[in-house]
The first five atom37 places (N, CA, C, CB, O) and aatype in JSON, in Angstrom:
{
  "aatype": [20, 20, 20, 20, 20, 20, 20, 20, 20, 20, 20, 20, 20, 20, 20, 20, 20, 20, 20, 20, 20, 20, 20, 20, 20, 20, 20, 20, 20, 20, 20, 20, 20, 20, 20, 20, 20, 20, 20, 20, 20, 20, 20, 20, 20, 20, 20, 20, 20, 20, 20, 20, 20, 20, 20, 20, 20, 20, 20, 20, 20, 20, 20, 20, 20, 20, 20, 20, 20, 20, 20, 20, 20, 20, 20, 20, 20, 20, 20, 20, 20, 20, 20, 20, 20, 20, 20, 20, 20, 20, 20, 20, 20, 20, 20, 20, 20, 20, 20, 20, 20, 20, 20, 20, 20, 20, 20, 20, 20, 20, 20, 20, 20, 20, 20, 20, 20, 20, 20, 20, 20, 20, 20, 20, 20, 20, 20, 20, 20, 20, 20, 20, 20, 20, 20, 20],
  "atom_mask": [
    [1, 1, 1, 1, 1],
    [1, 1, 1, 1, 1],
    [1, 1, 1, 1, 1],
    [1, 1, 1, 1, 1],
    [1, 1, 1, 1, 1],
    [1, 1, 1, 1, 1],
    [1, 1, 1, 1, 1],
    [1, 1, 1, 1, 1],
    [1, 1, 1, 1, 1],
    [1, 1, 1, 1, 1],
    [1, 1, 1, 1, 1],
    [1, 1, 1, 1, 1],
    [1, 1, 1, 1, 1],
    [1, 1, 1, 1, 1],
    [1, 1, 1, 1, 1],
    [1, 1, 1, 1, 1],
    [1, 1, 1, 1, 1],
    [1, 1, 1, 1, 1],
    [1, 1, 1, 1, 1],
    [1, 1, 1, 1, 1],
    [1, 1, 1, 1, 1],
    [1, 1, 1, 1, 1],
    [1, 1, 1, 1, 1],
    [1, 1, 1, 1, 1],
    [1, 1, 1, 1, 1],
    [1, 1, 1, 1, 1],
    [1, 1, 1, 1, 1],
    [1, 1, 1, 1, 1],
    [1, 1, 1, 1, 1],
    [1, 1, 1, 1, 1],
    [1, 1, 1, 1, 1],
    [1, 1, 1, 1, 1],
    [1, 1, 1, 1, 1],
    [1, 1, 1, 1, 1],
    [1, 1, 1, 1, 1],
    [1, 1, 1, 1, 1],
    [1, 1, 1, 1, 1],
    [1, 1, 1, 1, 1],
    [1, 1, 1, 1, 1],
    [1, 1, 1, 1, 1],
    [1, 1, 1, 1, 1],
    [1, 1, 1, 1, 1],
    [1, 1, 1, 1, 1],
    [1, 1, 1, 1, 1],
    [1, 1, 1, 1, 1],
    [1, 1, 1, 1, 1],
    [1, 1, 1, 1, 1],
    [1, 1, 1, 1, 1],
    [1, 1, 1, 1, 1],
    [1, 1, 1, 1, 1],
    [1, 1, 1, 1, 1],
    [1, 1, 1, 1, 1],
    [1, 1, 1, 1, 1],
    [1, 1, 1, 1, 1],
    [1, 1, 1, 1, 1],
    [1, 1, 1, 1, 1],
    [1, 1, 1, 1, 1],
    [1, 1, 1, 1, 1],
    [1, 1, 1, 1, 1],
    [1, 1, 1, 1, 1],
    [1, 1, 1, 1, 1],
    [1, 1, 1, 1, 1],
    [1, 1, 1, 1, 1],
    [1, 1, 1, 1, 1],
    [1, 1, 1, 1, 1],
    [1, 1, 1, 1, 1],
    [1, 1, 1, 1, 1],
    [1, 1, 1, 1, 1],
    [1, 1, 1, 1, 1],
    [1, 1, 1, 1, 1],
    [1, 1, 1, 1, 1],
    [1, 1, 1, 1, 1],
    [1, 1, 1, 1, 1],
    [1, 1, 1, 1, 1],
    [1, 1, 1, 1, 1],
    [1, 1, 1, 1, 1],
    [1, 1, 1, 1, 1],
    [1, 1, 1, 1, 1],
    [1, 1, 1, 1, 1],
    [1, 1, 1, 1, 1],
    [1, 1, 1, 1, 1],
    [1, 1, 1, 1, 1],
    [1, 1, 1, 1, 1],
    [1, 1, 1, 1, 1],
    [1, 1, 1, 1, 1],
    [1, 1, 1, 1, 1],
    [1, 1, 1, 1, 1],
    [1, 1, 1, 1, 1],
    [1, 1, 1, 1, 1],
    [1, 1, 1, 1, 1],
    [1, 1, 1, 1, 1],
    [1, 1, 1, 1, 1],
    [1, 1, 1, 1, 1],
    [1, 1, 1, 1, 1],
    [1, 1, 1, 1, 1],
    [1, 1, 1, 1, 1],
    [1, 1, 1, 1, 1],
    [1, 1, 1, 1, 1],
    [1, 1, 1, 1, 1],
    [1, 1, 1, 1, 1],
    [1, 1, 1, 1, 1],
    [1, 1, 1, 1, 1],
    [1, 1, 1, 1, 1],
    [1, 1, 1, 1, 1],
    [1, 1, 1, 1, 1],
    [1, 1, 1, 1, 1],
    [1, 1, 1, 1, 1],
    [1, 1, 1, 1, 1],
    [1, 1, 1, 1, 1],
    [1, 1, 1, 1, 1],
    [1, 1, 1, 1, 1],
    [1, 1, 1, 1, 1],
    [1, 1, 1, 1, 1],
    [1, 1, 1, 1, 1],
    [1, 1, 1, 1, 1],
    [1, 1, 1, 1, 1],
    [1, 1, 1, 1, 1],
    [1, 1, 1, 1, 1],
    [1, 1, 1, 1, 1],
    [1, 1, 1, 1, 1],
    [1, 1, 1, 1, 1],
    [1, 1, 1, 1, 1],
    [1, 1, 1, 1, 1],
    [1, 1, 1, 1, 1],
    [1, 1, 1, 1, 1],
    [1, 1, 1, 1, 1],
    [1, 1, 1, 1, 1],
    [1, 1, 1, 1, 1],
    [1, 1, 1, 1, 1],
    [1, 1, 1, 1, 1],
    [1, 1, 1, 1, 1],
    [1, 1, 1, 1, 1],
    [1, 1, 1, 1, 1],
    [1, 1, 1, 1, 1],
    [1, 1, 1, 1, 1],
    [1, 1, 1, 1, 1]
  ],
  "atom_positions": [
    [[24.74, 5.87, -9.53], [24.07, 7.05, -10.03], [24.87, 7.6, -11.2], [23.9, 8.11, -8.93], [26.05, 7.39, -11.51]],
    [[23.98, 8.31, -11.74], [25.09, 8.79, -13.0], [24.96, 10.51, -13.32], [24.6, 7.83, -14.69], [23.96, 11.08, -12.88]],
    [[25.82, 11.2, -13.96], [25.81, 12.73, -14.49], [24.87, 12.85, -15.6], [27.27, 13.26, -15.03], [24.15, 11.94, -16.01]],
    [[24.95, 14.43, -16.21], [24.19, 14.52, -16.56], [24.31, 14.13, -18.26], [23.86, 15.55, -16.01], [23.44, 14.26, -19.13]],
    [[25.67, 13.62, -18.38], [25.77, 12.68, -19.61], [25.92, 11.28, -19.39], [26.86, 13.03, -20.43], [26.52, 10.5, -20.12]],
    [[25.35, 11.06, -18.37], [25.17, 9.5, -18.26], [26.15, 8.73, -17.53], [25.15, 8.89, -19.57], [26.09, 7.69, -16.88]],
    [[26.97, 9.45, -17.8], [28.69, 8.8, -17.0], [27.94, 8.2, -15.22], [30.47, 10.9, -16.62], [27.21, 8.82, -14.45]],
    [[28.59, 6.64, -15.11], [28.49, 6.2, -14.42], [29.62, 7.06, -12.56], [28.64, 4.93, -15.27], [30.78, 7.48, -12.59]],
    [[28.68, 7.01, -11.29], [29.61, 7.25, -10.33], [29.2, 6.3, -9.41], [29.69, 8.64, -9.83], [28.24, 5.52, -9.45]],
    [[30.43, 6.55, -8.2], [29.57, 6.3, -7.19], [30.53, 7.1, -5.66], [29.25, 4.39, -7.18], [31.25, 8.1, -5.7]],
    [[30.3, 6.51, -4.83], [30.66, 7.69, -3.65], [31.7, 7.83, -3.25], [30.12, 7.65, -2.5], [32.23, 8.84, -2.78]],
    [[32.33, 6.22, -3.49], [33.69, 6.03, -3.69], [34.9, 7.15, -4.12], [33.63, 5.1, -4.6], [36.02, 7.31, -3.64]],
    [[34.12, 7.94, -5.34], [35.27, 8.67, -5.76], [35.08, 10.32, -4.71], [35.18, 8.86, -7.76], [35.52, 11.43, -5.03]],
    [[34.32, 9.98, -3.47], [34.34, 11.02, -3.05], [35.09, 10.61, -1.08], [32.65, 11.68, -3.42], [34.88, 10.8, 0.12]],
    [[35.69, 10.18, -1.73], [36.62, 9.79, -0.43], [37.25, 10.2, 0.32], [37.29, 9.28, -0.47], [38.06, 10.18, -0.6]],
    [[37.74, 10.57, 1.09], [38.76, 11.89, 1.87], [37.99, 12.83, 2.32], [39.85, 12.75, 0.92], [38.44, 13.49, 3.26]],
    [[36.28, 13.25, 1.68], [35.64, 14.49, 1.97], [34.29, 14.17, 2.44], [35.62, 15.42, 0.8], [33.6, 13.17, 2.29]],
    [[34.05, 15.37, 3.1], [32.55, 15.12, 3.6], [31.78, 15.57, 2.4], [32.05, 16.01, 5.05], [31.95, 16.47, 1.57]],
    [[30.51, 14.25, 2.65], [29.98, 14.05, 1.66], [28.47, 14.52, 2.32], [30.31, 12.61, 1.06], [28.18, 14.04, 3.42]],
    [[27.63, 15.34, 1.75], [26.14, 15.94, 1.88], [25.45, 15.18, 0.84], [25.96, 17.65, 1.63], [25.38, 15.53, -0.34]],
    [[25.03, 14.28, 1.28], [24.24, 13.36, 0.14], [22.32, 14.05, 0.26], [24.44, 11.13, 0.78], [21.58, 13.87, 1.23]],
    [[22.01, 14.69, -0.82], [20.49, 15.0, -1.11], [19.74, 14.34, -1.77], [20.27, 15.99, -1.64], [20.22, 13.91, -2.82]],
    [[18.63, 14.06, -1.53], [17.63, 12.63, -2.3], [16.85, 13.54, -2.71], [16.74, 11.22, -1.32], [16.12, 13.93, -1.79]],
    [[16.66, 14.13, -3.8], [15.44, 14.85, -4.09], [14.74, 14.53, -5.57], [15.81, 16.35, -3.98], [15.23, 13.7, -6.33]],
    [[13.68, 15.19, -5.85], [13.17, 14.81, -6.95], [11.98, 16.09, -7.32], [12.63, 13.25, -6.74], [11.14, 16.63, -6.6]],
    [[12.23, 16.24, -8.37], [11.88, 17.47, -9.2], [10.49, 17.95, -9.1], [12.13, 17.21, -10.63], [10.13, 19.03, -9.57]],
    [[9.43, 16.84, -8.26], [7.82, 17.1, -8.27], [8.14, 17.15, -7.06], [6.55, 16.08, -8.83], [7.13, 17.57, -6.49]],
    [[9.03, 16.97, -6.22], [8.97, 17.63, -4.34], [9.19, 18.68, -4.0], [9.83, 17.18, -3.33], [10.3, 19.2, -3.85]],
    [[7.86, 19.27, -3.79], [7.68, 20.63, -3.81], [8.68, 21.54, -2.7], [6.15, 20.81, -3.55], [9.15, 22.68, -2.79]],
    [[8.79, 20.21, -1.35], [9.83, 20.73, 0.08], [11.54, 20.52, -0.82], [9.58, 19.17, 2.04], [12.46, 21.29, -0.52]],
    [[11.72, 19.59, -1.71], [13.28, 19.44, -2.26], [13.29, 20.59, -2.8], [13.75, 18.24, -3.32], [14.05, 21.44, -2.34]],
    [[12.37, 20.91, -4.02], [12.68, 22.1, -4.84], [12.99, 23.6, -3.93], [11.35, 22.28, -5.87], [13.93, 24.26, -4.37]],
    [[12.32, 24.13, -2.82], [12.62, 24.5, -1.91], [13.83, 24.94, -0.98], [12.17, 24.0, -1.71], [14.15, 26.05, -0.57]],
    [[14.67, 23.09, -0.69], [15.37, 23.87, -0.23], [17.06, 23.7, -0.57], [14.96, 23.81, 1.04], [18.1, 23.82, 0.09]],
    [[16.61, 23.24, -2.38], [17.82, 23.34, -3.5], [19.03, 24.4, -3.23], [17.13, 23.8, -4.96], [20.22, 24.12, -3.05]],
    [[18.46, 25.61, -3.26], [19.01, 27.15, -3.27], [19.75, 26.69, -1.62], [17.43, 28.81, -3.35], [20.95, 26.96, -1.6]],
    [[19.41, 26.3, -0.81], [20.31, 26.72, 0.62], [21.07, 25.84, 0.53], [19.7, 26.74, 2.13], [22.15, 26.09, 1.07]],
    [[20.96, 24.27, -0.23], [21.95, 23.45, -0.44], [23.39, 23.98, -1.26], [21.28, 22.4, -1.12], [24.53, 23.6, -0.95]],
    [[23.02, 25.05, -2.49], [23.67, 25.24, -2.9], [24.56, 26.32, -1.87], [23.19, 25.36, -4.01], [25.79, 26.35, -1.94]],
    [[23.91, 27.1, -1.02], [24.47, 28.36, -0.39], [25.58, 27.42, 1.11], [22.73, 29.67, 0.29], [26.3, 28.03, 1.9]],
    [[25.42, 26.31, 1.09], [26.1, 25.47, 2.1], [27.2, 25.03, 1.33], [25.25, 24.28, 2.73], [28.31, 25.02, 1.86]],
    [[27.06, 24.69, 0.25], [28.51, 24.1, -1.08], [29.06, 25.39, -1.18], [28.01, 23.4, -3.05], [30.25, 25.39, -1.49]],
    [[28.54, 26.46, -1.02], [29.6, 27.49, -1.16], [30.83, 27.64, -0.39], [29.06, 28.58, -1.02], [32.04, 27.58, -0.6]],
    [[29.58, 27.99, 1.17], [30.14, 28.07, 2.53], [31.24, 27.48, 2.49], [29.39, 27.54, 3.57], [32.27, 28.06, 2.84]],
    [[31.24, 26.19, 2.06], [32.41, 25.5, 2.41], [33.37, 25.38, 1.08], [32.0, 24.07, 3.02], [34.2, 24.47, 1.04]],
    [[33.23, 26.47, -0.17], [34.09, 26.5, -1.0], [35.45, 26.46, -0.56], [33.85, 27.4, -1.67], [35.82, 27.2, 0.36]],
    [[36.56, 25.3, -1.4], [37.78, 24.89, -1.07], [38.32, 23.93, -0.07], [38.25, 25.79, -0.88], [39.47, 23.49, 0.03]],
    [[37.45, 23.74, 0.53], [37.28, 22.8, 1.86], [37.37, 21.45, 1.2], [35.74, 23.0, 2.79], [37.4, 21.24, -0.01]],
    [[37.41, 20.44, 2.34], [36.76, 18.64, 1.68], [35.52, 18.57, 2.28], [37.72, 16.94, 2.26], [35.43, 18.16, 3.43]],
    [[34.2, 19.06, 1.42], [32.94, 19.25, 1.52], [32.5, 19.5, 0.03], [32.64, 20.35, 2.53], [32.9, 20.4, -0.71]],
    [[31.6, 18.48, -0.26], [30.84, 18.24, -1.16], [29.35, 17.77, -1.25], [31.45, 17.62, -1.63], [28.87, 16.69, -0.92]],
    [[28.89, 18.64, -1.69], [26.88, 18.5, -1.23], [27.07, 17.61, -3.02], [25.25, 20.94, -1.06], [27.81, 17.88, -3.97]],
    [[25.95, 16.44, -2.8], [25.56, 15.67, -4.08], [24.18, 15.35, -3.53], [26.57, 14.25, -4.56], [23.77, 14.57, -2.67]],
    [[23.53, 16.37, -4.45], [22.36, 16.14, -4.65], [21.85, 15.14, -5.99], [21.91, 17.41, -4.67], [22.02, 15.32, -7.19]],
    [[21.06, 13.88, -5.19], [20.73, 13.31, -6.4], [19.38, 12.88, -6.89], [21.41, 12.36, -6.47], [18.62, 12.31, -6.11]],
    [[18.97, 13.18, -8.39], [17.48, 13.26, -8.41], [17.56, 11.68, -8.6], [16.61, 14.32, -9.67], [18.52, 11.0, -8.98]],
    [[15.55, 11.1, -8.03], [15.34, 10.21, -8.42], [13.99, 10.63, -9.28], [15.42, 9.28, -7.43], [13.1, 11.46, -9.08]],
    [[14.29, 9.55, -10.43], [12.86, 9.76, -11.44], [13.11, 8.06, -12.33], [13.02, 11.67, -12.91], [14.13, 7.38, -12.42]],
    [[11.98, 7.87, -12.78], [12.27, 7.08, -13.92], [13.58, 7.82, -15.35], [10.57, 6.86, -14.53], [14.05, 8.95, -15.37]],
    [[13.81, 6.73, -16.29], [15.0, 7.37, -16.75], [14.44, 8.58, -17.86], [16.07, 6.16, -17.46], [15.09, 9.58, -18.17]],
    [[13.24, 8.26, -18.31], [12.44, 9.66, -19.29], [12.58, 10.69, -19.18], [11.23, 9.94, -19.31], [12.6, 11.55, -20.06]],
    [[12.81, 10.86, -17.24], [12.67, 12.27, -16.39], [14.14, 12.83, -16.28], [11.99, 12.03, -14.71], [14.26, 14.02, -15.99]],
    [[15.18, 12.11, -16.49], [16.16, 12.64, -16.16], [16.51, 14.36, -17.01], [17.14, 11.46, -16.37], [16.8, 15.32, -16.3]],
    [[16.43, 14.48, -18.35], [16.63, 15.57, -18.8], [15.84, 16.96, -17.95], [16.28, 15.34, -20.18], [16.25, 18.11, -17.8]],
    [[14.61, 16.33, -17.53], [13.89, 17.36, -17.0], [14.19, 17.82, -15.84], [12.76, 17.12, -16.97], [13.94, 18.99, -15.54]],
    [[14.84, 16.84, -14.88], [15.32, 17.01, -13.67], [16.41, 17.71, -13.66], [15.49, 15.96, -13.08], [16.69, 18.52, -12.78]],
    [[17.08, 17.47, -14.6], [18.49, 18.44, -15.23], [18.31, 19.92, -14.89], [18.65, 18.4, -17.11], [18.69, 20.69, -14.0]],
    [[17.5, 19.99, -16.09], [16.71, 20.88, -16.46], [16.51, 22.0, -14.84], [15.29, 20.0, -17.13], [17.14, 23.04, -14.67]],
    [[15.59, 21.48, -13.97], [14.88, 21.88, -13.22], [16.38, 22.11, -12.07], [13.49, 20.85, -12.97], [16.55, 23.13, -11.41]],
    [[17.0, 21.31, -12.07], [18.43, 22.31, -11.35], [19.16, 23.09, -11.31], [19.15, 22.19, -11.18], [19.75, 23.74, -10.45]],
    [[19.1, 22.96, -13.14], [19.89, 24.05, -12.97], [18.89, 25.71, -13.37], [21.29, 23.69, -14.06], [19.46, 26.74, -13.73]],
    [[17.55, 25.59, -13.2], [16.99, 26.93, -13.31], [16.91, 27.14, -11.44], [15.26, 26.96, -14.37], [16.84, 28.25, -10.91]],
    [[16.93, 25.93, -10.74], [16.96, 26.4, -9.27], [18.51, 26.88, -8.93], [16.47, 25.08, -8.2], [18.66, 27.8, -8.12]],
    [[19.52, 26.32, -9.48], [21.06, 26.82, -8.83], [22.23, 27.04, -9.58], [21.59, 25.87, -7.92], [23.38, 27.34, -9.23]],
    [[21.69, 26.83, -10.7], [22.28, 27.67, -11.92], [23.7, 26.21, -12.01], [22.92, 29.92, -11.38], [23.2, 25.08, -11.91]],
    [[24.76, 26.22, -12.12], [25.77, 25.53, -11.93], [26.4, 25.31, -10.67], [26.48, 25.94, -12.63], [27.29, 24.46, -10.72]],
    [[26.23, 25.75, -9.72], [26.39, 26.09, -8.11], [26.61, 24.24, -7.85], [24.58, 27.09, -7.12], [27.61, 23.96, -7.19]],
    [[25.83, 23.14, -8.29], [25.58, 22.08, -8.0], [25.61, 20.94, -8.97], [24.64, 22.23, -7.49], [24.8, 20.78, -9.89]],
    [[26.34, 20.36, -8.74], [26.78, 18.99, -10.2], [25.05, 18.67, -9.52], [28.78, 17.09, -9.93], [24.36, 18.91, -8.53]],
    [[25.01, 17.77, -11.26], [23.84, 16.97, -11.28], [24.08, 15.52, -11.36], [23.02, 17.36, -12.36], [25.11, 15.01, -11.79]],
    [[22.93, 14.82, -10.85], [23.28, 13.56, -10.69], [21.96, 12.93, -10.17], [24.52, 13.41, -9.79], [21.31, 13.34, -9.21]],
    [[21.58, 11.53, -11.19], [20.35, 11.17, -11.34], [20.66, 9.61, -11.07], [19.69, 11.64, -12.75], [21.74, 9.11, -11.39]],
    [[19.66, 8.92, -10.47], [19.44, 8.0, -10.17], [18.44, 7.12, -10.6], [19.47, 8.19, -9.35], [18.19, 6.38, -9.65]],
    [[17.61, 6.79, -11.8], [16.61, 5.79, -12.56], [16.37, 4.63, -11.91], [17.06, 5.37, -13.89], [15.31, 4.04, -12.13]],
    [[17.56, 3.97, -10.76], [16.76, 2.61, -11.01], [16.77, 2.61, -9.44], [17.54, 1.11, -12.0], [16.88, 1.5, -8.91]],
    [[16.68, 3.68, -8.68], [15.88, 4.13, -6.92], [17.04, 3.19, -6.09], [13.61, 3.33, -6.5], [16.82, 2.67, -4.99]],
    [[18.7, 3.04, -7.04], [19.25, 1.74, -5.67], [19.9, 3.06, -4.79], [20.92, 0.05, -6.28], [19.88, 2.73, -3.61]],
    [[20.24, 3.84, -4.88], [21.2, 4.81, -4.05], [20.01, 4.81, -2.8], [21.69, 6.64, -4.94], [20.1, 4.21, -1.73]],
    [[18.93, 5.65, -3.24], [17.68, 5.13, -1.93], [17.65, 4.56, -1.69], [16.63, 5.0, -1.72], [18.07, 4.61, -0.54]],
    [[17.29, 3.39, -2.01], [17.3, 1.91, -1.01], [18.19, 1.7, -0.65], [17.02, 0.68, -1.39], [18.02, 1.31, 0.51]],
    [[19.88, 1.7, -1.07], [20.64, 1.5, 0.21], [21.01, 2.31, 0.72], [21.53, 0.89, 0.26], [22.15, 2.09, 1.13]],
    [[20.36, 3.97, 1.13], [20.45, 5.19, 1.89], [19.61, 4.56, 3.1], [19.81, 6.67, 1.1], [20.01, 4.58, 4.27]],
    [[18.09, 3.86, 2.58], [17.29, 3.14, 3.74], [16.28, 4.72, 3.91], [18.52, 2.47, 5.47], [15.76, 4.76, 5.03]],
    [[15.99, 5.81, 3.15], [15.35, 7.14, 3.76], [14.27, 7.2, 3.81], [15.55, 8.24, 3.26], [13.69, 7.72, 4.77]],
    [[13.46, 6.5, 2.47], [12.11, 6.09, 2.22], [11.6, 7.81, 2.3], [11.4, 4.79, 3.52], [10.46, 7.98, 2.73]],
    [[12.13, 8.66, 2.02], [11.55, 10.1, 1.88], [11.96, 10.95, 0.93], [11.71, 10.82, 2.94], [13.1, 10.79, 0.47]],
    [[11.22, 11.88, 0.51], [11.98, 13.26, 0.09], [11.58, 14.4, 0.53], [12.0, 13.52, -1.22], [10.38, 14.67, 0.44]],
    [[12.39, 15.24, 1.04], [13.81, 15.43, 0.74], [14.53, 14.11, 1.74], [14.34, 17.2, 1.21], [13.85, 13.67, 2.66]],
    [[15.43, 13.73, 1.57], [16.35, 13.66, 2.58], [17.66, 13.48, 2.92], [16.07, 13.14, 3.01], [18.21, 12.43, 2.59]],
    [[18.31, 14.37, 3.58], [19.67, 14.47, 3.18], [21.03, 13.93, 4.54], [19.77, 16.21, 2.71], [21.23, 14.32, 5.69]],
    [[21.49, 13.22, 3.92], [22.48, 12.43, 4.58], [23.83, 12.85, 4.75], [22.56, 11.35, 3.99], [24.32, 13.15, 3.66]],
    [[24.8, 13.02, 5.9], [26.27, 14.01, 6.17], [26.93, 12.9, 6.42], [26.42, 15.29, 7.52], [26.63, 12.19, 7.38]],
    [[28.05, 12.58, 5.48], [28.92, 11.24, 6.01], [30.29, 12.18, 6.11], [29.04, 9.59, 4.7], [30.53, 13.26, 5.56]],
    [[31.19, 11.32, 7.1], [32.53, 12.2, 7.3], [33.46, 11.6, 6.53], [33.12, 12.31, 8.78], [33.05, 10.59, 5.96]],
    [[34.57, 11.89, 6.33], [35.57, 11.52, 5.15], [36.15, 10.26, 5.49], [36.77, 12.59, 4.92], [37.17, 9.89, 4.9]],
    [[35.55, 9.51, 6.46], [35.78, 8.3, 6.0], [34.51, 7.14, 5.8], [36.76, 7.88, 6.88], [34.36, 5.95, 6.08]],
    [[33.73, 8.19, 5.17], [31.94, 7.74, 4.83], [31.33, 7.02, 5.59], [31.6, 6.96, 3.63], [30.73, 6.05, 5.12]],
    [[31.32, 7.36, 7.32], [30.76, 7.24, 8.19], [29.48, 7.71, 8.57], [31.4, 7.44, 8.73], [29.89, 8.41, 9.49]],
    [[27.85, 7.95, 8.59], [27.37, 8.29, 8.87], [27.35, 9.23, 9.45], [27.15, 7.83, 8.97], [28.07, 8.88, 10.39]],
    [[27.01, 10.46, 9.7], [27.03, 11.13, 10.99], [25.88, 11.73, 11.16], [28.04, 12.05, 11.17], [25.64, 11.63, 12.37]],
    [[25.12, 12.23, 10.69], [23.83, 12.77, 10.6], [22.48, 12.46, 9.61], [24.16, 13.93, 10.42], [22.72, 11.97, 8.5]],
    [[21.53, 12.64, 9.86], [20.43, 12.58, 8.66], [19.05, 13.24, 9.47], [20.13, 10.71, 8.01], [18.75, 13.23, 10.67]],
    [[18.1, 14.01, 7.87], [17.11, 14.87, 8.19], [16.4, 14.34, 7.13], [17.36, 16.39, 8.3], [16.71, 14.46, 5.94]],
    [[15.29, 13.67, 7.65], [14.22, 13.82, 6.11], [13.16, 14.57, 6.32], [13.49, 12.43, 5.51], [11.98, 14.39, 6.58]],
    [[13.88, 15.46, 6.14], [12.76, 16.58, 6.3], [13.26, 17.64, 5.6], [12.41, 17.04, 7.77], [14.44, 17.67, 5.96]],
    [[13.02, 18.77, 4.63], [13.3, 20.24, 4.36], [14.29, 20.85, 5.04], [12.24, 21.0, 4.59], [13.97, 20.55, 6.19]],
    [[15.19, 21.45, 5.13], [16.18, 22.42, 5.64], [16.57, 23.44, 5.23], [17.08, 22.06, 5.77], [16.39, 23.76, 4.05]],
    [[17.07, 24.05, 5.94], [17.93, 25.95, 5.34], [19.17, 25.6, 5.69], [17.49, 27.83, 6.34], [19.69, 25.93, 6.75]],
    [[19.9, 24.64, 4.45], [21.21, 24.19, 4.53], [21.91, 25.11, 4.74], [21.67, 23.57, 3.58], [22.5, 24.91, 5.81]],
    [[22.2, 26.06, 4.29], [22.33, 27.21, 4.44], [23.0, 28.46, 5.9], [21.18, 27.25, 4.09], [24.01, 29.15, 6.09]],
    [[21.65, 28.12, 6.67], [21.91, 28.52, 8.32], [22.95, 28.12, 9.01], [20.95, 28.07, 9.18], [23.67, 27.12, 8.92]],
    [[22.95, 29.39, 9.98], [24.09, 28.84, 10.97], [24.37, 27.26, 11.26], [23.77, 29.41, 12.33], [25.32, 26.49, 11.15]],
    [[22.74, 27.18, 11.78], [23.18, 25.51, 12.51], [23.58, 24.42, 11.9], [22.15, 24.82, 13.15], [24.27, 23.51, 12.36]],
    [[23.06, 24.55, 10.67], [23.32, 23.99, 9.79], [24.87, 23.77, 9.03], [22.5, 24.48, 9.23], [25.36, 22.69, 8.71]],
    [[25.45, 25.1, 8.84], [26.66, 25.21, 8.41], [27.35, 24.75, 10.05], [26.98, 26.85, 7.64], [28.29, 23.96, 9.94]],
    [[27.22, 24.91, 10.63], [27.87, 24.31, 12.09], [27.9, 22.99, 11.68], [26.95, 24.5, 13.63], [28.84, 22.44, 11.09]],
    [[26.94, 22.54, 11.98], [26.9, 21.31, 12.07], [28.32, 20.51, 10.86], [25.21, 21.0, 11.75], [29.31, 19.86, 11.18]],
    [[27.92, 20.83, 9.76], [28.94, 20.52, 8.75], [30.18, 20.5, 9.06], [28.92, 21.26, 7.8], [31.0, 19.6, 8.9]],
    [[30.3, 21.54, 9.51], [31.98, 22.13, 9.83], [32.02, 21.01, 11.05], [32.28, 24.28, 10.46], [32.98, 20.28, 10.82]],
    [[31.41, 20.63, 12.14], [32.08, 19.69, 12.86], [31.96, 18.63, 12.28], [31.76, 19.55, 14.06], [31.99, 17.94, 13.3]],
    [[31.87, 18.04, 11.62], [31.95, 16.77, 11.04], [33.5, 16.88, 9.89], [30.27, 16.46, 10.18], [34.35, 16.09, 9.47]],
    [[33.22, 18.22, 9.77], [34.76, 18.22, 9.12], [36.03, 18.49, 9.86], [34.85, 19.2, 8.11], [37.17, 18.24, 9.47]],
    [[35.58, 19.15, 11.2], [36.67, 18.74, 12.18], [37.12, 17.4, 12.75], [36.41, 19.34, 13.18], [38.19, 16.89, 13.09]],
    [[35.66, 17.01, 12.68], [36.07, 15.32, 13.15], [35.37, 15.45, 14.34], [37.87, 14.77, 13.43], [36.0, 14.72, 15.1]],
    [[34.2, 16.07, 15.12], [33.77, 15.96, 15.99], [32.89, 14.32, 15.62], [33.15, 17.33, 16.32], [32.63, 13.86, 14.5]],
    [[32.54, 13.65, 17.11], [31.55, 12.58, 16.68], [30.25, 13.42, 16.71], [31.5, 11.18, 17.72], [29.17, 12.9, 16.41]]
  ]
}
């Protein structure tokens, strides 16, 4: 996947931390939705090893717009990061949007919802925090 100047990543450089992986895309009316609580969960855990990466998928035309469309939902609250050629989805395996994936810092699986959320909420911010304790 890449930023919003193109610069190549991948998850690798997010190693040591829990990683909130978001699949969304700028015409999903449930992603656009629930952008804002994603960002209010990256707060929650400001300073922590917790990192929400939300990443749009579009053809590559769309990427400016998808840009665009994040940061009028969360202002800078949330790096951007676009995906053109759909491989981060296919090897996520989600076949949905939204859907967002919690790996623990040693990029283990631990959870997944394809469905809308209030990242945000208690249970939600719970949930996070044990995965950053190290609960299974």
């Amino acid at each position: 996947f890449m930023d919003a100047a193109g610069n190549p990543h991948t998850f690798a450089e997010f190693k040591g931390k829990v990683v909130v992986f978001n699949i969304w895309a700028e015409w999903c009316a449930p992603c656009v939705e629930e952008m804002p609580t994603l960002a209010g969960l990256q707060k929650a855990f400001a300073g922590k090893d917790v990192v929400v990466i939300p990443i749009a998928f579009g053809y590559p035309d769309a990427r400016e717009s998808a840009r665009k469309k994040l940061a009028e939902l969360v202002g800078d609250q949330l790096p951007f990061y676009y995906d053109d050629k759909f491989n981060v989805n296919a090897d996520a395996k989600s076949g949905a949007f939204p859907s967002t994936i919690i790996y623990d810092k040693q990029g283990r699986e631990k959870a997944r919802l394809i469905y809308p959320a209030k990242w945000d909420a208690p249970d939600a911010v719970g949930l996070v925090q044990a995965v950053l304790d190290g609960a299974s």
